[in-house]
N, C-alpha and C positions, 0 to 999 in steps of 0.2 A: 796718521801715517800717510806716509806721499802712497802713490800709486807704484814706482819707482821700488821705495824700499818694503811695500808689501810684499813684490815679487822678488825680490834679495830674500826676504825672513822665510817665502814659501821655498824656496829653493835649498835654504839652508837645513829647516827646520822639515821639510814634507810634508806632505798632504795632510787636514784636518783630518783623519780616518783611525777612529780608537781601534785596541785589538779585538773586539769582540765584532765588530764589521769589517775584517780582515778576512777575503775569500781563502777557503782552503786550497791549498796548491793540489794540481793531480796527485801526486805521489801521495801525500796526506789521503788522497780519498781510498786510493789502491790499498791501503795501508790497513784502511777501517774496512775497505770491501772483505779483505783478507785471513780479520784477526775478530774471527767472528768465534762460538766453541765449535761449531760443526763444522768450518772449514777445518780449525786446525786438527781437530779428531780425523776429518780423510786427510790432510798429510801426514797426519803422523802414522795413519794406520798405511797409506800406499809408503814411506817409506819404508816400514818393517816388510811388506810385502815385497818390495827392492832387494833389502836386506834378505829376504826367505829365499831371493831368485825367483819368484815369480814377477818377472814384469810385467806380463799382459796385464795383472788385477793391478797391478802399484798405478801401469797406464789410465786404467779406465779410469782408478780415484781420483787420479791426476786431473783429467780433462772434466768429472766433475766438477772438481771445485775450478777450474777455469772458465766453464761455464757456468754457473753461478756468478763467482768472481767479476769475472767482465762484464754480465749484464748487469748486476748492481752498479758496479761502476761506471757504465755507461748511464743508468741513470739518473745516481748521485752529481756525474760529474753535467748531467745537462740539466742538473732542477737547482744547481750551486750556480752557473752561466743564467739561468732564470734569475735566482733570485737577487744576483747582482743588477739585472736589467731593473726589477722591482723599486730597489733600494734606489734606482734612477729616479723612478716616476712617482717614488713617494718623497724625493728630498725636497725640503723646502728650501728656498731662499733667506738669509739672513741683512737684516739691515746694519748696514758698517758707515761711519765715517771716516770720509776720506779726505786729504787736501789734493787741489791739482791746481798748476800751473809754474810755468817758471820762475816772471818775477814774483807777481803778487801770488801770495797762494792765499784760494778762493776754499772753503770746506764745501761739501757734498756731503749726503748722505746717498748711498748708493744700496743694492741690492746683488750680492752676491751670494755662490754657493757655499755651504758650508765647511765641503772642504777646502776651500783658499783662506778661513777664517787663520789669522799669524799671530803670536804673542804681539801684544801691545795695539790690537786692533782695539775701537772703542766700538760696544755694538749697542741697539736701540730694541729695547724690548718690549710690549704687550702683551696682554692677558692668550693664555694659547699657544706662546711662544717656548721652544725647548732650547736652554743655553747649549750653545753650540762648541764652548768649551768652560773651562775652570774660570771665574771672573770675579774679579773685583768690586764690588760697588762704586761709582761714582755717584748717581742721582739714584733715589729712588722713591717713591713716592705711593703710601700703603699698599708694599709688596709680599704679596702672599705665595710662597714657593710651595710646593710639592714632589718629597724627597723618595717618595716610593720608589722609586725606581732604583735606588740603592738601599734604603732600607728595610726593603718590602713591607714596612708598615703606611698607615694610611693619614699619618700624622702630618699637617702642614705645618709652617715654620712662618714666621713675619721676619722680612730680611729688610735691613736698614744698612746706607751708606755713613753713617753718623758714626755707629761704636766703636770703642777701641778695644777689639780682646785682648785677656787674656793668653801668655804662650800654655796653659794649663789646660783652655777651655777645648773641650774634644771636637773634632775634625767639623764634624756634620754639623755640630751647632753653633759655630761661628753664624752670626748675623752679616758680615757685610761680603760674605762668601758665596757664589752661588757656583752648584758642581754641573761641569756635561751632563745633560741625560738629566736634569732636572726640569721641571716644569711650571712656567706663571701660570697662577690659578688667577689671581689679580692684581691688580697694580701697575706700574709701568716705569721705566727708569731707561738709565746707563750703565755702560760697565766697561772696565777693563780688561781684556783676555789675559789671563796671564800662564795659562795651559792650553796646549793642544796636542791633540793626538793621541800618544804612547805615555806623554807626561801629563796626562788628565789622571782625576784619582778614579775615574770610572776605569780608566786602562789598568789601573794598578790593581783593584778589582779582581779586574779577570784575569789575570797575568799568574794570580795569585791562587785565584779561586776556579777558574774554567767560569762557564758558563751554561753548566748542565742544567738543566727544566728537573726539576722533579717528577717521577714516571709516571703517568697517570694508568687508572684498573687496567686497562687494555694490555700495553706494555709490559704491567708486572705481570698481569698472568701469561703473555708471550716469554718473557722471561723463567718463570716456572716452570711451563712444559717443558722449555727449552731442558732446564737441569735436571727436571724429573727423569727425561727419558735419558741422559744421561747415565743418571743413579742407576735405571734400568738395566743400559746398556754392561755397565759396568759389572752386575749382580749378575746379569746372563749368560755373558761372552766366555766365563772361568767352567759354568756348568754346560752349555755348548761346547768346548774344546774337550772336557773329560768324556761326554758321551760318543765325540766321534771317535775319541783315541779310543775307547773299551768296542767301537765299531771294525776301525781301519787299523787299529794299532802302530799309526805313524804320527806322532806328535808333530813335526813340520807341518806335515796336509792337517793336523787338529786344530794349527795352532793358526795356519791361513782362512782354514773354515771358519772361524769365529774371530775372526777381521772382518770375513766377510761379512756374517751374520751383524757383526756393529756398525758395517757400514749399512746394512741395509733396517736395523733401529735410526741410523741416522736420518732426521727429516731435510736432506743435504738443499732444500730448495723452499725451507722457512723465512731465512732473510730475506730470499731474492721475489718471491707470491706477496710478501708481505710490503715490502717497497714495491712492487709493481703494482699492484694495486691501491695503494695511497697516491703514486705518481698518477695515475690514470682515473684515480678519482680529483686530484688535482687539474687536471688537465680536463675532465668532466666540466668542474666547475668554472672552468677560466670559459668555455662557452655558453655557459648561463650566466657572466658576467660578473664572477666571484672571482677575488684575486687570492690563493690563499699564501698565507708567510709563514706557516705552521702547520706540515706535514700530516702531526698527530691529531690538529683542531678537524678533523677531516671526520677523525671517531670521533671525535666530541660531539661534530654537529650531528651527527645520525643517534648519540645516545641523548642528546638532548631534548628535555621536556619539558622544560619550564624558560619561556622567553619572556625576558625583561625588554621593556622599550620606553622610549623618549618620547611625549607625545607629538613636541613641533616639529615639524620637516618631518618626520615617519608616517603617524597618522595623518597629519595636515598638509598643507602646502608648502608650508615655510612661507607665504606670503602674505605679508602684512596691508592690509588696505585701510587708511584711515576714515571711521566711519562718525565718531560722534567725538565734541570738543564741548563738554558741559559744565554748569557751575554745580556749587554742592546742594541748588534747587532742581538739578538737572536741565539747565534751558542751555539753547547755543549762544557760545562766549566767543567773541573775538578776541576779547581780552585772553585767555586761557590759551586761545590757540598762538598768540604773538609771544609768550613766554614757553611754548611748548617749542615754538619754531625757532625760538633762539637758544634752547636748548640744544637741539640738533643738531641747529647750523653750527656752531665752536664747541659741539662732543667730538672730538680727538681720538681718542682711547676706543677700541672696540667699539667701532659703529657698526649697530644693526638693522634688518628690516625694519624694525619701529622709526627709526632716524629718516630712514629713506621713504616710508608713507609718510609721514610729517613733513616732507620738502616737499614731496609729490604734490600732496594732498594742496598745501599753500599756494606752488606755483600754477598750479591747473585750477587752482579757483579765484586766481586773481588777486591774492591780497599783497600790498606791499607793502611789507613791515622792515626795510632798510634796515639791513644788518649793516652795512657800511659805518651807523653813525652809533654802533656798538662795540667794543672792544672789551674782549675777553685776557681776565684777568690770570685767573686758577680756573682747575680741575680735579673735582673727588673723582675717581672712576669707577663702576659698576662693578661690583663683586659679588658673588655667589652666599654672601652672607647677608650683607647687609640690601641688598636687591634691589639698590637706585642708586644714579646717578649725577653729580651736582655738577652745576659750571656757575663762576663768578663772573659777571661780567659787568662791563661800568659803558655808561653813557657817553658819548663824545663832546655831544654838544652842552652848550653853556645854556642855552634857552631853556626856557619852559616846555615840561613834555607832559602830554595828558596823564601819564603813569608818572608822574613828580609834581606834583601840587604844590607850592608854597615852599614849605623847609624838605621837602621827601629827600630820602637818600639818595646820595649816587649812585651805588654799587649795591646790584641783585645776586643773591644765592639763588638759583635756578635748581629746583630736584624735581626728577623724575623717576617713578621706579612701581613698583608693587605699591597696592593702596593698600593694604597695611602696613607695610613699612614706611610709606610716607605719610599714615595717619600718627603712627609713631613718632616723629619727629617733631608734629605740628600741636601749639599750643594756643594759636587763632586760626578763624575762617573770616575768610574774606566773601562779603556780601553782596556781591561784581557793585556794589553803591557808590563808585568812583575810589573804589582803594577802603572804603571802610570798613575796618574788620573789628571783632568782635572776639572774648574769650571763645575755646572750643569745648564746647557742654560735651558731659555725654550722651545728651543727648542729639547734638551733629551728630558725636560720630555715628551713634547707632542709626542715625538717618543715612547717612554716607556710604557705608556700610551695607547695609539693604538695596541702596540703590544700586550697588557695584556687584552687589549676586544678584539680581534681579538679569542686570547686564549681559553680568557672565553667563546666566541659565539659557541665554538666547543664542549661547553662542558668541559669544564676542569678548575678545580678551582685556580687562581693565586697568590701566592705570592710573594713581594717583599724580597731583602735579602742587606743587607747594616753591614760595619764595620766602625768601628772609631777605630786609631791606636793610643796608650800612653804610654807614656812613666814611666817607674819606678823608672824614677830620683827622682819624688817626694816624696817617702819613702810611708811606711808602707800599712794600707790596704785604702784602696779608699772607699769612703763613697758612696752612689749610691743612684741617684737621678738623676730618669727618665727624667726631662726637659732638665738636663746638660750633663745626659750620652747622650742622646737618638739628639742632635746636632750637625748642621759642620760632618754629618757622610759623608761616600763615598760608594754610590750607585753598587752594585756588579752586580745584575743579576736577573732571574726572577725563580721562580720552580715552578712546576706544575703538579699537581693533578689530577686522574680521583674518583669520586664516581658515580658508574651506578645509572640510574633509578631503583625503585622497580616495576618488572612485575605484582606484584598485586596493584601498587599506579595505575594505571589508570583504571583498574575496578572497584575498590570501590569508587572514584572519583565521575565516570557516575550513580553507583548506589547514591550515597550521591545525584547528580542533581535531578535523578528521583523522590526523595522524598522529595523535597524539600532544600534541603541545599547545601546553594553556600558556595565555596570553597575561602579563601585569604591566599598567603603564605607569613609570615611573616621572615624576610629571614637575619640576619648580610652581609651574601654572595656581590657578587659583582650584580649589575643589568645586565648585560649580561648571567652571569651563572645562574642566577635564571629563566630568560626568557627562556634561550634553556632547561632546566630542566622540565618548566612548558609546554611548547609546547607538549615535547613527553611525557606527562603523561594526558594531555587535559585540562591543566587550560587555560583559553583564556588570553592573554598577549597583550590587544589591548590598556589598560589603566595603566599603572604601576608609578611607583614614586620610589626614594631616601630618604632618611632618610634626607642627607642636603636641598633637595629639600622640603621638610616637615615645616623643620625650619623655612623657610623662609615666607611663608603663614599664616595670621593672621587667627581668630579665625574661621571665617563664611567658607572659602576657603578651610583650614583645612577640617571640617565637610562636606561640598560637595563632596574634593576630596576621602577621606575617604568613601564617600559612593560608589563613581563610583571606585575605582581603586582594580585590582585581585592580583597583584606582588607588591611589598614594597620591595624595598633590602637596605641594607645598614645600617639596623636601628640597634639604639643600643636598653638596655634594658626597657631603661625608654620613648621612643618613641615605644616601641610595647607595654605598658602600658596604653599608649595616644590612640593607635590606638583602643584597646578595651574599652577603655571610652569611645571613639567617638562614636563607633557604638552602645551603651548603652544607647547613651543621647536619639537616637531616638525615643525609647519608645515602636516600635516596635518591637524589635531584642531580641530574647537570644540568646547568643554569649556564645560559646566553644573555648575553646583554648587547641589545643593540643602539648606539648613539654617538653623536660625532660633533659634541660640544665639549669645552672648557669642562661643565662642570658633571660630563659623562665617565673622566680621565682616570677617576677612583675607582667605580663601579665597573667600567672596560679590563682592568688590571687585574680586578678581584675575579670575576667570572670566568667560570670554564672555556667562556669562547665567547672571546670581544670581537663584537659588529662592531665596523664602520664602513662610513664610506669615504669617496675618494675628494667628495668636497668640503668631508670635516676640517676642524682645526686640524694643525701638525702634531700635538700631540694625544688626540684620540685616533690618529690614522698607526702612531709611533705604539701604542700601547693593544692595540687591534690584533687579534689571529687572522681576522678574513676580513678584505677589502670588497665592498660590495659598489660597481661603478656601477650601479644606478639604487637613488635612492626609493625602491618600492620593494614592497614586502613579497611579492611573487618570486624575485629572484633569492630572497632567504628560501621559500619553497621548495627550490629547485634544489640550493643546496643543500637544504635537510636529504632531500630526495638520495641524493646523488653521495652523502656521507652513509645513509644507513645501507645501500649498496655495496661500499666501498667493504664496511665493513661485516657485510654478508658476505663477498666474495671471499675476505678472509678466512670468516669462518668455518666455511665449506674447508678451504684446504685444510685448515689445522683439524675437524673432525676427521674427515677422510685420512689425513695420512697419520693421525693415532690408531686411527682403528684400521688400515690398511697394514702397518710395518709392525703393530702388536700382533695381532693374528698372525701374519706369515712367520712371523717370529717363531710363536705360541706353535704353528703347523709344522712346521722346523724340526722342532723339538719333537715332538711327539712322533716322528715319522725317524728322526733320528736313534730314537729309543729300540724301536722296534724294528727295524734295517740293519746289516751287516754292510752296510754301504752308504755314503750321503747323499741324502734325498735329492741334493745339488752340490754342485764342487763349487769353487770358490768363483771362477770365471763366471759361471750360469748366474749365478746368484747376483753375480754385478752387473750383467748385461742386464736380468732382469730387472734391478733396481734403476738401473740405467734410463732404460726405455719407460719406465714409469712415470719416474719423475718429466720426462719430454713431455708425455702425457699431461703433465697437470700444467705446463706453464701456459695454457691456455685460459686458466681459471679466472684469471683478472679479466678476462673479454666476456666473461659469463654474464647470463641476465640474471635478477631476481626477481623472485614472484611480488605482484603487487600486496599481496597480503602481507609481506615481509615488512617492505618499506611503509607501511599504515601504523607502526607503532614502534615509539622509541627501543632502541637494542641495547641493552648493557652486559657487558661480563661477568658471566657467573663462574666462580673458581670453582663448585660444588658442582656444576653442571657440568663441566667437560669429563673429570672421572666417569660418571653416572653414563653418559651417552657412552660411551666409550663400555662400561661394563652391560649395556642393553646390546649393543651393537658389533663389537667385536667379537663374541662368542658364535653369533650368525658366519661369519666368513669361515673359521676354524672349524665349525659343524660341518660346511659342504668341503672343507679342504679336507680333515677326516674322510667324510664319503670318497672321495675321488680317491685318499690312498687306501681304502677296502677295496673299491672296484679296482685297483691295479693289482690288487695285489690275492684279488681271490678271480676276478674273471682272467688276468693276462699271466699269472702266476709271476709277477713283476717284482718280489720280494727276496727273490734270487740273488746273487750277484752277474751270473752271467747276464739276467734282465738290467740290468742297471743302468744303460742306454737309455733303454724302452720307457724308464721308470721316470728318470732323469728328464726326457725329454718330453715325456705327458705333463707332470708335476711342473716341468720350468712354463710348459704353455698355460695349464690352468691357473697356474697362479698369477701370470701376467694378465691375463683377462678376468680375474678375479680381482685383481686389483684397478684394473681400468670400469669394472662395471659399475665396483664402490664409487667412482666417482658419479655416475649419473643416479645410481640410489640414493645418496646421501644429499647430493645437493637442491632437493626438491622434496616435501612434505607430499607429493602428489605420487600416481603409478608414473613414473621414469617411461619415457618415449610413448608413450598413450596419452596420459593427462596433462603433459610436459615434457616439453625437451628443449635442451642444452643449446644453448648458443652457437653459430657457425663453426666459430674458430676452434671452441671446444669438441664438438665435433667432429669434427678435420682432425685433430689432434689423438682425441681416444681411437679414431676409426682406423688411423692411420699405421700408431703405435699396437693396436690386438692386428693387424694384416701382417704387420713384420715380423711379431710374435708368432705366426703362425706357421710363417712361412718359413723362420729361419734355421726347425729343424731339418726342413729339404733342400736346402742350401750347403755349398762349401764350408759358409763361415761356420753353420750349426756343427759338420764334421768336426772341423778346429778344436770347437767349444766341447766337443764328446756328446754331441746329440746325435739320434739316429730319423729315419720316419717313422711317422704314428699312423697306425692302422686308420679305414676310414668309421669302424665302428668305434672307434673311440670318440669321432668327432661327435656321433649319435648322444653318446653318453653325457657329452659337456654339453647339449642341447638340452638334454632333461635335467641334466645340475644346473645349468643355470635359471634353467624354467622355475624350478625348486626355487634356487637361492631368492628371485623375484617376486615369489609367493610366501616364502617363511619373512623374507625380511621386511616386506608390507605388515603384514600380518603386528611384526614387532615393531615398524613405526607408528602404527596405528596405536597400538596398547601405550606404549611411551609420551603419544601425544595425548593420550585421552588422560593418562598422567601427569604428564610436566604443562599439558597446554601450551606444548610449542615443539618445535625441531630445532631449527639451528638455533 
């Protein structure tokens, strides 16, 4: 396509952008801020309260859920404004060919973004690359796709432009098809766009399906409490309504008082603790240099305890320095190194560090092996199976070359790759004796062999290097095809690589142990290299395995070993996929995996929480929960840190206001029973709840104790009941007490006291519930051993002064409170002194049982 009619077809057709990267419009967010269960239970309960004529309570449920409401959606709608920016700095560019000029038109291959990608663009693909829409095959050359991403299985596909299906043959397994959102594992080609956008089958998809994540522990049990208390609400508010009516004998006021009482079961500030606190553990992490794309990976990474890692670029440098060029006597070869370096120089496809020491290494030592008077024919390219990569190339000139003796061929298969995969291929060795080779014994190889662990155990990564010589008698260009090229080759020599350890992989290692999380590195590398690697960085190396050794072990053997073994080398990418299943089935584990290669893209998908970082390929960044812009394991540190916080401060609220709005509940009632009057009327009770809840939005600003964040957190469904029946009975003990002393020292069980009663009861109970918050949030004695965060502070201190004060106020008159004595204040100094001492007492016994608190 011209330039011209790209921008015709983008105009017509809009922007590459499927529906499931389509920002939600505000209204969209308002919509989900809104349509929560505990919002719609306070509309529906402040309408009927409308409907009863009482406005002031319908008001307050009102501006509750408006407050909630808004701050959610103020923060959905700026982490939505984020994550578009994100989707910025992760797009990659796509390569298109384009024609430009007026008369003559000249082709380009050009680099544009992905959303300008138009039907009938041709684009150019390598190993790494995500199609950017639906495409057709034109060239493709042993192309290995990866369709997880819509089948969420972990099955790859060999896609050829040759076939002709089938109209019978099913969607996905068409061969000369590749879908959006699919991913090269290996190979490289061309292709036609022939979908974009809305008309890609990924759009159809979601169009069809949504694109909901499956909920992980956390969720569902936020979800459960959610409905339990509910159920609660539901079973209470029928038997609250008859006791006040057998009280007041006015079903209206019975029927407003257990509105009330439901709204004050309601946890009206669950969604909103619960999103500010992922948002603000987000934002934690964005200055320890984590980008996160997955709100919920935020719990993942604090219940994480088992991290999988990649050894190169994570433990190492990622930098390849070329150290040795030997024969299979191990001496130094020129000759080896002049077919390594022509290797290099016309690999195309996925050039690596190794490619770039081997130029390096050449031009800085002088040699000049005149690539000029070589031309490269074909190219096999490197893939995650077979783990070498071949280049044909034929000689230009017509003379005599020390490497063509007499009759010698024209044309060299050049393979480079893993030495045993390219011992594999090889059926002679060459003797560097001017080209004289010889059958390959086994006993070469097991020389070969030994000399490349030998290598490896020093440290130093090995490669084998092998040619096959041909002849150009056969005419024109040679078809390539890796089983036949890649054959009967003749064994050259070995080269050899240093990448250092990283001087910060082994402190954030021992920091990762001390908090819980064992280290596995998952490695393609050789098993020698990976052992000396792992020693001087502190992984223990007492149990390790192979990828063939893997194979061979049936299901149960698998699982065992997979549990005991630190080092894996040799695996490819669908065996480090396996391996993160495995430690999944346990049931105990969430498993990380960190890494930002090709053949990382299985293993990142499969795990509870895919590392990458920001200079991986495009698609380990695409399949990634958290972006880590800088490649060192400190800053995973930080975010482990900064995740099990996140989800501490959770915590805290959902214990606190279970056992806060069941007891007052539970006190309710019982004071209800035994009163000719309600312990609070409907207003009191909202204001109370009112001011409560103000109190807790401080909770996400909270610290947590370092003992907290020192070991992985997971949700126990069985442990929130339990806390909750240890704990909850302590508040309704002292609430109890408080309505004995009203009601035997002030004789407050009257009706003419009802005032008096009314407005002791609304202030004890609001500083009963503000103090649960600094008891519960600390395993320690509260303000002695430990105390609350500023802003938390600020916040309780500020909400028990207003409580105090506002039955000597007009507004308290309004509400039907009166003043309290000042020996009443006396008396809530030794209940609470009390509450402070019984409820230590019961955290102590509960810890010394469950071995933990929150």
């Amino acid at each position: 396509l011209s330039f011209k009619e790209a921008e015709r077809r983008l105009k017509e057709d809009g922007q590459n952008i499927p529906l499931d990267h389509t920002p939600a419009h505000w209204w969209q967010l308002f919509g989900n801020a809104v349509l929560h269960p505990f919002n719609i239970i306070l509309i529906v309960l402040g309408v009927l309260s409308f409907i009863a004529g009482d406005y002031a309570n319908g008001s307050i449920m009102l501006v509750l859920v408006l407050v909630s409401v808004g701050i959610r959606f103020n923060q959905e709608y700026s982490s939505t404004r984020a994550a578009i920016k994100l989707s910025e700095m992760l797009r990659s560019p796509v390569k298109v060919q384009r024609c430009a000029g007026r008369i003559f038109q000249t082709e380009l291959i050009v680099q544009i973004d992905q959303r300008d990608i138009v039907p009938g663009d041709i684009i150019c693909f390598t190993p790494g690359d995500i199609f950017p829409g639906d495409v057709r095959l034109l060239k493709a050359q042993d192309l290995i796709v990866s369709q997880s991403s819509l089948t969420g299985e972990s099955r790859i596909i060999e896609k050829t432009s040759d076939s002709r299906e089938k109209r019978s043959t099913p969607l996905l397994e068409l061969r000369n098809i590749c879908f959006m959102g699919t991913a090269v594992v290996s190979g490289c080609g061309t292709g036609l766009v022939i979908a974009t956008g809305s008309k890609t089958y990924v759009s159809t998809i979601f169009s069809t399906l949504g694109e909901a994540r499956p909920l992980d522990a956390f969720a569902k049990g936020v979800r459960c409490i959610s409905y339990a208390l509910i159920c609660i609400m539901i079973a209470t508010v029928p038997l609250v309504v008859v006791c006040d009516y057998y009280t007041i004998y006015d079903w209206s006021k019975g029927v407003l008082f257990g509105i009330s009482v439901a709204v004050a079961l309601t946890p009206q500030m669950l969604p909103l603790i619960v999103n500010t606190n992922l948002a603000r553990g987000a934002i934690a992490m964005a200055r320890e240099r984590c980008i996160i794309k997955s709100l919920v990976s935020i719990q993942n990474m604090g219940a994480m305890d088992i991290l999988c890692i990649d050894k190169t670029g994570t433990l190492t440098m990622d930098r390849a320095i070329m150290v040795h060029h030997l024969n299979n006597r191990g001496s130094p070869s020129e000759r080896i190194l002049k077919f390594a370096f022509l290797n290099s120089y016309f690999k195309t496809v996925l050039k690596s560090p190794i490619d770039d020491a081997i130029l390096a290494h050449v031009y800085t030592s002088g040699y000049r092996f005149e690539p000029s008077k070589w031309r490269k024919v074909d190219e096999v390219p490197f893939d995650f199976t077979r783990r070498r990569v071949s280049v044909v190339v034929e000689n230009n000139t017509s003379g005599c070359d020390s490497d063509r003796p007499h009759h010698s061929p024209d044309r060299f298969v050049i393979t480079k790759g893993a030495l045993l995969e390219v011992l594999k291929s090889c059926s002679f060795i060459d003797h560097d004796h001017g080209g004289e080779t010889m059958p390959l014994t086994s006993e070469d190889r097991q020389r070969v062999l030994q000399m490349g662990e030998q290598l490896s155990s020093d440290g130093l990564q090995v490669l084998g290097l092998a040619i096959r010589m041909m002849s150009k008698e056969t005419g024109g260009e040679i078809v390539v095809n890796d089983e036949i090229m890649e054959c009967n080759m003749v064994f050259l020599g070995l080269l050899t690589f240093f990448d250092p350890p990283k001087d910060s992989a082994k402190q954030a290692l021992q920091r990762l142990a001390k908090k819980g999380v064992s280290a596995k590195v998952l490695t393609g590398d050789s098993l020698a290299l990976a052992i000396k690697v792992c020693k001087e960085v502190g992984i223990g190396t007492s149990h390790v395995i192979t990828g063939p050794d893997l194979e061979i072990l049936n299901h149960d053997e698998f699982h065992n070993t997979i549990k005991r073994v630190t080092v894996l080398a040799r695996l490819t990418p669908v065996q480090k996929l396996h391996v993160i299943q495995s430690l999944q089935k346990d049931g105990k584990h969430v498993v990380g995996y960190l890494g930002d290669g090709i053949n990382d893209s299985l293993a990142l998908n499969a795990a509870d929480v895919g590392i990458s970082v920001d200079s991986g390929v495009p698609v380990a960044k695409e399949l990634a929960d958290i972006i880590l812009l800088e490649k060192d394991l400190n800053v995973l540190v930080s975010g482990v840190e900064c995740g099990r916080i996140t989800y501490g401060n959770t915590m805290k609220y959902i214990k606190m206001s279970l056992i806060a709005n069941l007891s007052s509940v539970v006190s309710l009632v019982i004071a209800a029973m035994f009163l000719r009057f309600e312990p609070l009327n409907t207003r009191q009770l909202l204001v109370q709840n009112f001011l409560y809840n103000v109190g807790q939005i401080a909770i996400p600003w909270d610290k947590m104790e370092e003992e907290y964040a020192k070991n992985p957190q997971y949700w126990s469904s069985k442990g929130l009941p339990l806390f909750t029946l240890w704990n909850g009975p302590v508040c309704s003990l002292f609430d109890t007490a408080n309505f004995f002393f009203l009601w035997l020292y002030y004789g407050a069980n009257k009706v003419s006291k009802s005032r008096l009663f009314q407005s002791a009861w609304f202030v004890e109970g609001l500083l009963m519930q503000t103090v649960i918050i600094h008891v519960i949030r600390t395993q320690k004695i509260p303000f002695i051993q430990d105390t609350a965060s500023w802003p938390l502070l600020c916040s309780t201190m500020a909400v028990s002064a207003l409580g105090i004060s506002i039955p000597f106020t007009p507004i308290g008159r309004i509400m039907g409170l009166t003043d309290l004595p000042p020996t009443y204040f006396g008396f809530l100094t030794v209940l609470f002194l009390g509450y402070f001492i019984v409820s230590h007492v019961v955290k102590r016994a509960y810890i010394l049982v469950f071995k933990k608190w929150l």
